[in-house]
LUMGU-818767 format. One record per residue (C-alpha): residue number from 1; residue in three letters; x negated, y, z. Coordinates in nm, 2 decimals. Layout:
R     i    aa        u        v        w
R   NUM   ALA        X        Y        Z
...
This chain:
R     i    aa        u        v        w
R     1   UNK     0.00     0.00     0.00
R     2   UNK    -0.11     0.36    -0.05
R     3   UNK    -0.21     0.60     0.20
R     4   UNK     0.06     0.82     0.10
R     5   UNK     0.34     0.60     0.09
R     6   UNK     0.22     0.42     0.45
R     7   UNK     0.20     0.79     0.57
R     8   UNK     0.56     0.84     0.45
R     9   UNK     0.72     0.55     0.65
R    10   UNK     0.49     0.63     0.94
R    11   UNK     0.65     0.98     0.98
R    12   UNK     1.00     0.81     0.86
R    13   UNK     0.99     0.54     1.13
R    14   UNK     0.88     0.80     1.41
R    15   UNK     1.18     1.03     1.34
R    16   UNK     1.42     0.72     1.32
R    17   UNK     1.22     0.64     1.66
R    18   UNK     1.28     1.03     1.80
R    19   UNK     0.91     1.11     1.83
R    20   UNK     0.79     1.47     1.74
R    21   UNK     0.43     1.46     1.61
R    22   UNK     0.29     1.56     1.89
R    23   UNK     0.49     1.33     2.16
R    24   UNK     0.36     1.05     1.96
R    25   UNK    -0.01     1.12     1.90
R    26   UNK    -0.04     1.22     2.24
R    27   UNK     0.12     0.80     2.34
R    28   UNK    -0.14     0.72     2.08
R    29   UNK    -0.42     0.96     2.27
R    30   UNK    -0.52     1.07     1.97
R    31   UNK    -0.54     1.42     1.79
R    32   UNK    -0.24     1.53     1.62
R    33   UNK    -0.42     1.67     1.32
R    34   UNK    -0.55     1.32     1.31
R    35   UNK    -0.19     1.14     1.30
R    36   UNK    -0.09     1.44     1.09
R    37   UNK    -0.38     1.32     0.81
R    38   UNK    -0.24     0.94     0.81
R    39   UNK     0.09     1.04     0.77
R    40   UNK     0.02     1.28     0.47
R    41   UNK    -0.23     1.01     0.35
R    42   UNK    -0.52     1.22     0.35
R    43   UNK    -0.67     0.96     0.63
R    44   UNK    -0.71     0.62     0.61
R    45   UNK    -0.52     0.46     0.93
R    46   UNK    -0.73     0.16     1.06
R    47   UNK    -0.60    -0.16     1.13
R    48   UNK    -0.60    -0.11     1.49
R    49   UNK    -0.47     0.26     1.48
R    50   UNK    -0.18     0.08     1.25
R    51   UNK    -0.11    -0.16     1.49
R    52   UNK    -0.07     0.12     1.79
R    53   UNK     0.16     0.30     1.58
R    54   UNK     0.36    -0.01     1.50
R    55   UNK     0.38    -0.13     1.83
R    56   UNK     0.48     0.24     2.02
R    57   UNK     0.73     0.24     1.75
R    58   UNK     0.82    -0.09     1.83
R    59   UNK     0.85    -0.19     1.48
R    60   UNK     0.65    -0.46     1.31
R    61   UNK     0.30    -0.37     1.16
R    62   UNK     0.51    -0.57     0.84
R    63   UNK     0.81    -0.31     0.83
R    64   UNK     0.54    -0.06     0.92
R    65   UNK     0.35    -0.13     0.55
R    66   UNK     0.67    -0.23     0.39
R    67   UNK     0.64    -0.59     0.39
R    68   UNK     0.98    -0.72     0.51
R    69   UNK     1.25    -0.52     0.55
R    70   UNK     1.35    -0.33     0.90
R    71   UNK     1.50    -0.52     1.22
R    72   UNK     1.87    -0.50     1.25
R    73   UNK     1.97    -0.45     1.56
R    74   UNK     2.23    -0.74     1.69
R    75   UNK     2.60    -0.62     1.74
């Protein structure tokens, strides 16, 4: 996947998730500008960042890249 598009669902899925940019790099004690580069692509995530981000989302790292499609929730 690109960096663009996984920086598009990564800002998608925090919004869903009710994070503001800086409530969630601040979880991920990390700069903002920093999570603010991955999710406009301009920096590579790592696997591990990608696996933080997944996992405060609580999302798979999978739905994270796009690779199956999102949990529903159970009714």
């Amino acid at each position: 996947m690109d960096r663009e598009r996984l920086g598009r669902r990564i800002k998608a899925f925090r919004k869903l998730k009710g994070y503001t940019q800086a409530g969630l790099a601040k979880q991920l004690n990390m700069p903002i500008i920093n999570l603010g580069d991955v999710e406009r692509g301009s920096q590579q995530a790592s696997d591990e960042l990608l696996q933080q981000i997944a996992d405060q989302l609580r999302v798979s790292r999978g739905e994270l890249q796009g690779k199956k499609p999102p949990n529903k929730k159970e009714e």
